[in-house]
C-alpha positions in Angstrom: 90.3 88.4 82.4 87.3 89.7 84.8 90.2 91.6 86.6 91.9 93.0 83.4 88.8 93.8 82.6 87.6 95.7 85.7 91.1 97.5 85.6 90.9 98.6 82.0 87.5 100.4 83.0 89.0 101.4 85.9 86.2 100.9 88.6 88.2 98.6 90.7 88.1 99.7 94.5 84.6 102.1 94.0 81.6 101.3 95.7 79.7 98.8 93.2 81.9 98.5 91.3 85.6 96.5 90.1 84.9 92.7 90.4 84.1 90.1 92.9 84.8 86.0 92.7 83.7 84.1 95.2 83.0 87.0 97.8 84.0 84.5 101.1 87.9 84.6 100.1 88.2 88.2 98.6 89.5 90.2 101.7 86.0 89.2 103.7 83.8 91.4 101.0 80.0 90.1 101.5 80.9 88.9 105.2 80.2 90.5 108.8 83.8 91.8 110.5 84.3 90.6 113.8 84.1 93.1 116.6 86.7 91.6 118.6 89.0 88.5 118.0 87.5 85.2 119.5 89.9 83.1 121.6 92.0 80.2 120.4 94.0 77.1 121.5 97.6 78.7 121.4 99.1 77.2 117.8 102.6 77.1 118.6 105.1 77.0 115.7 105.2 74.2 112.7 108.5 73.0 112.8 107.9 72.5 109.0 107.8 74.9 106.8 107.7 73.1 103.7 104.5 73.0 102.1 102.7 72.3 98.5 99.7 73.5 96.8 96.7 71.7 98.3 95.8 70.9 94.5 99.3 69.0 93.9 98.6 66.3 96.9 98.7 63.5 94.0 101.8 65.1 92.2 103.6 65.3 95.5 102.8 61.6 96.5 103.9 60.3 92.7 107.0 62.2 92.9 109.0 62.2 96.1 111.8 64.6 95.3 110.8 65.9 92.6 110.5 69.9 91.2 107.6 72.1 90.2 107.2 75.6 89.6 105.0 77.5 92.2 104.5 81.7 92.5 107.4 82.1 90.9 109.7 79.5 92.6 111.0 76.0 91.5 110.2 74.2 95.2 110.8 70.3 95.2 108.2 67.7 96.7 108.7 65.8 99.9 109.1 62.7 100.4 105.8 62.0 102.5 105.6 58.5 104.5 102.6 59.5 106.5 99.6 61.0 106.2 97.4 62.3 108.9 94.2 64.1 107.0 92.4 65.8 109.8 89.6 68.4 108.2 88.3 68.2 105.0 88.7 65.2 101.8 91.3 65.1 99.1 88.8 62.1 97.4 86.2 64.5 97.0 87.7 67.3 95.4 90.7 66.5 93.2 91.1 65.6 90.1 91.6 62.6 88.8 90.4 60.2 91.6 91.8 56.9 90.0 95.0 58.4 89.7 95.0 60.2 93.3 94.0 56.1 94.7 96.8 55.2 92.9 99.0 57.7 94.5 97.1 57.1 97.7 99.0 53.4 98.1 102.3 55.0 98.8 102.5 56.3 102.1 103.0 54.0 104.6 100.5 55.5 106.7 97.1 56.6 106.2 95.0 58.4 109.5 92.0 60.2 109.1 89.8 62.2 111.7 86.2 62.3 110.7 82.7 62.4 111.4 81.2 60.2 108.5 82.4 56.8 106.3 83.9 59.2 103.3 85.7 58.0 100.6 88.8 59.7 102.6 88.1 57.5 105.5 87.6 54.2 103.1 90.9 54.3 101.8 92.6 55.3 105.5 95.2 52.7 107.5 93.5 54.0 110.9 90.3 55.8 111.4 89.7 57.6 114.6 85.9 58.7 114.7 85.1 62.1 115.6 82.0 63.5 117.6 79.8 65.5 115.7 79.0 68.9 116.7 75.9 67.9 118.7 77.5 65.4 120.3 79.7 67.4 122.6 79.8 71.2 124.4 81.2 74.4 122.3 80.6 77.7 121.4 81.1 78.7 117.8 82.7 81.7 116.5 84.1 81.8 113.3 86.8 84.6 111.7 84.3 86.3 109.7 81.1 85.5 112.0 79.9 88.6 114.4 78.0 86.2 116.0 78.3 84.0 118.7 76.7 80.9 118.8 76.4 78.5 122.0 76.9 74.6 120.9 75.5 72.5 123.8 75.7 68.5 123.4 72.1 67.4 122.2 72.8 63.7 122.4 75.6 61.7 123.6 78.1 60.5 120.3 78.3 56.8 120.1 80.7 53.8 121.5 84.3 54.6 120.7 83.8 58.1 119.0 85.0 60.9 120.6 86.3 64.2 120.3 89.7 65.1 119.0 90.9 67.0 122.0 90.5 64.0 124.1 92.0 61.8 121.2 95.1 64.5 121.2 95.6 64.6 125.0 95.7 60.7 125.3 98.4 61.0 122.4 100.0 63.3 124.7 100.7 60.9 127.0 101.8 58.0 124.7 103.5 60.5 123.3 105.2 61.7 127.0 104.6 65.5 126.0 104.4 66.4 129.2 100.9 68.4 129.1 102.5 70.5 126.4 99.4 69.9 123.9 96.8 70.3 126.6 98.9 72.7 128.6 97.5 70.9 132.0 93.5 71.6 131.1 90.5 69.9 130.3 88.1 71.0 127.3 85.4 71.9 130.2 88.5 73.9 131.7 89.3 75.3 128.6 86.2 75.9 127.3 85.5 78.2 130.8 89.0 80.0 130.2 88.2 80.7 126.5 84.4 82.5 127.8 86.1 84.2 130.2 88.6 86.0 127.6 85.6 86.7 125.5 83.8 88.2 128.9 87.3 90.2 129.5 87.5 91.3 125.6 84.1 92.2 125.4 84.1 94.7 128.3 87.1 96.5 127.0 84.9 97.4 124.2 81.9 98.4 125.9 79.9 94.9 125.7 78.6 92.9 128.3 78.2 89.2 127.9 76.8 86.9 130.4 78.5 84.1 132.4 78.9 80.8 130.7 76.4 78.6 131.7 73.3 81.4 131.3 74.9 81.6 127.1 75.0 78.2 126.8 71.0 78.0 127.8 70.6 80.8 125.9 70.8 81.8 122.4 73.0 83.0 119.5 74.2 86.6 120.7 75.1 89.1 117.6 77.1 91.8 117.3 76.8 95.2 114.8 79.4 94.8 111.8 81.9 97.8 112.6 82.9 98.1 109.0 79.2 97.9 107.1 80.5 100.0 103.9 83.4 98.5 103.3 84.9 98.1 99.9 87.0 95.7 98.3 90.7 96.9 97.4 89.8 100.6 98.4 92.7 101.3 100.1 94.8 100.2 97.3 92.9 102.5 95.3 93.7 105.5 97.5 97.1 104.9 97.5 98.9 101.7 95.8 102.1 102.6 97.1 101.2 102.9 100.9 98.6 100.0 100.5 100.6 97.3 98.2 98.7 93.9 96.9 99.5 90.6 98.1 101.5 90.2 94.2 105.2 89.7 93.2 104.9 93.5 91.7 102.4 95.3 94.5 99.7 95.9 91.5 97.3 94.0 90.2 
């Protein structure tokens, strides 16, 4: 209704005006731009494409082959034996969390990468512990941030916990890969090839960033937002035909 609403008086895509929920997820509004794209571990391609609502993890564990009705589409759950939960905690933001524990029991298999003793990691077959942030080298850079920010280790992390790039590469090799997850490279390697793009990027645009090791004794280097006045679903506005919406129809 705050949409129909903002349509009916017909402010949507003017400066101040149309609507705005939860400003992080609607097309960046209220965030910085990034002045040039950050490098990235290459992704590769999932060889699964299937996928479910993250809000249905319970429905899809209670029913294995089973149908439900998504954007449109009647798409069928999969039959999941294993679950590797790697980034966030399904026990701390779903519904019913008596009925998710339930649900929980079914898979064979429960791993979870973390940091801290969630309620995730309490009900997980095999926990690999995770360094923290300060507890290993990085450099942050988010997709909306036009900032970045160096991340040196500030203490060391404790017995048996480390990061998930080394945990990866040692699967690698159980796994006999063949160096095709760590592509031959360390994270210090990697982490000099990455700074090295950005040094690269940056100049083709004017900037000039120092070498590694002066950034990461340094501090958190900032760049102007090259879009400062932009407004949400303007372009639509302009033209809806040349500038269609993310909807079955194109409109709102």
């Amino acid at each position: 209704m705050t949409a129909a609403l903002a349509a009916m008086l017909g402010q949507i895509g003017l400066p101040g005006g149309g609507f705005g929920i939860a400003y992080g997820a609607d097309s960046s509004i209220g965030t910085m731009t990034r002045p040039m794209p950050w490098p990235s571990l290459p992704q590769g391609k999932n060889q699964v494409e299937n996928y479910i609502p993250v809000a249905m993890v319970t429905e899809m564990l209670e029913r294995p082959g089973g149908t439900y009705e998504y954007n449109g589409e009647q798409r069928i759950f999969p039959d999941i034996r294993i679950v590797w939960w790697a980034g966030g905690s399904p026990f701390h933001h779903h519904q019913d969390l008596n009925r998710l524990r339930r649900a929980w029991q079914k898979p064979d298999t429960i791993i979870v990468n973390d940091m801290f003793w969630t309620a995730t990691a309490r009900h997980a077959d095999i926990v690999l512990p995770i360094a923290s942030p300060q507890e290993r080298d990085d450099f942050g850079g988010g997709t909306q941030d036009n900032a970045l920010i160096p991340m040196p280790r500030i203490i060391d992390p404790p017995a048996g916990v480390r990061t998930e790039f080394d945990i990866y590469c040692d699967l690698e090799k159980r796994l006999e890969l063949d160096e095709k997850f760590s592509l031959g490279l360390s994270e210090c390697q990697w982490r000099h090839k990455f700074w090295q793009e950005m040094i690269e990027t940056a100049e083709s645009r004017g900037i000039q960033l120092p070498n590694l090791d002066k950034f990461m004794a340094g501090d958190v280097i900032t760049f102007d937002d090259p879009t400062p006045t932009a407004v949400f679903l303007e372009s639509f506005r302009k033209s809806p035909e040349a500038n269609p919406l993310p909807t079955p129809s194109g409109r709102i």
